[in-house]
C-alpha positions in Angstrom: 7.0 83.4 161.7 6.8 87.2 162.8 7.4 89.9 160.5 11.6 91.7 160.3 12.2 94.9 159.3 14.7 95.4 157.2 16.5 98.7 157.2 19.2 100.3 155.2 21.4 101.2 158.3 24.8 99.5 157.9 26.3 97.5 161.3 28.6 100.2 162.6 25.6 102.9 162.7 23.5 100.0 164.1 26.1 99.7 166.8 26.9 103.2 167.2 23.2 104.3 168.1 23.3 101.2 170.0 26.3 102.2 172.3 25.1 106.1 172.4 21.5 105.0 174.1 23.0 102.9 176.3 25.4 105.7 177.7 28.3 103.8 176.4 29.5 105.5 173.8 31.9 107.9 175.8 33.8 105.0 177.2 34.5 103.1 173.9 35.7 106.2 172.3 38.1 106.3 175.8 39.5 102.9 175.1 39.6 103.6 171.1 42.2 106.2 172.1 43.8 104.1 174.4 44.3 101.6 171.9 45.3 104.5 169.4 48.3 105.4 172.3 49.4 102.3 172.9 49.6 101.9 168.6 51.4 105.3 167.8 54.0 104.7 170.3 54.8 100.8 170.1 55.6 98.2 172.3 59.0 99.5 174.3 57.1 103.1 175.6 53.4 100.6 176.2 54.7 98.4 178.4 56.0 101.1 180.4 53.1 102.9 180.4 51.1 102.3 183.7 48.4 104.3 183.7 46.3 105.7 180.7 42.8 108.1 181.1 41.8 110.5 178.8 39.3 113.4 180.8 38.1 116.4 179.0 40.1 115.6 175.9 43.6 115.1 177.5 45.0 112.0 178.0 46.8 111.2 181.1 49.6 109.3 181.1 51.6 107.7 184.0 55.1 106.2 183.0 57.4 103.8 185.0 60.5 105.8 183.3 62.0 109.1 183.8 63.9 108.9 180.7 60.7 107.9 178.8 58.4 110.9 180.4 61.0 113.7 179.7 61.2 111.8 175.7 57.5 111.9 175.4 57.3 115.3 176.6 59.4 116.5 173.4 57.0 114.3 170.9 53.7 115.6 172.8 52.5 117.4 169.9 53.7 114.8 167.2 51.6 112.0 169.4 48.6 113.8 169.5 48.5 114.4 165.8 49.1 110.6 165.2 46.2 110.1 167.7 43.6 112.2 166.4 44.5 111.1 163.0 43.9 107.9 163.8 40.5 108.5 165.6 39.4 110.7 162.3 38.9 114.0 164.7 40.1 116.1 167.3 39.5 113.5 170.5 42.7 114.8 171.9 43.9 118.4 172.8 47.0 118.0 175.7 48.7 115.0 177.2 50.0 114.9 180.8 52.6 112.8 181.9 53.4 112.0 185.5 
């Protein structure tokens, strides 16, 4: 039976180092704040929420509503605080909506 090593590391920092030397990191934080979105602003303003990218810490937004873009451009502020609360750090600066 070969020899383990056994480590102290706990699973998520194990995964994490796993994820940041495959080059993979960057895109699981993406969708972490994609699923953070869709969370903070619930299921009516998600499912009419077409498009979702975040690029150089904004998150870009594409909505099937007018009514709904000109109500998440008052709560802009509010929903990036939610966000980056959720994510435990500042992942998100601006939102656009189109």
């Amino acid at each position: 039976m070969p020899d383990r090593k056994y480590t102290d590391n706990t699973l998520k920092s194990i995964i994490d180092e796993m994820l940041r030397k495959s080059g993979l990191d960057k895109k699981y934080t993406e969708l972490e704040i994609i699923r953070c979105y869709h969370e903070v602003v619930g299921k009516l303003i998600s499912s009419k929420t077409l498009y979702a990218k975040v690029r150089e810490k904004t998150l870009q937004l594409k909505l099937d509503s007018g009514v709904l873009k000109s109500e998440l451009s008052y709560s802009k502020t509010n929903i990036i605080q939610m966000i980056n609360a959720k994510m435990g750090s500042q992942v998100i600066e601006n939102i656009e909506i189109w």
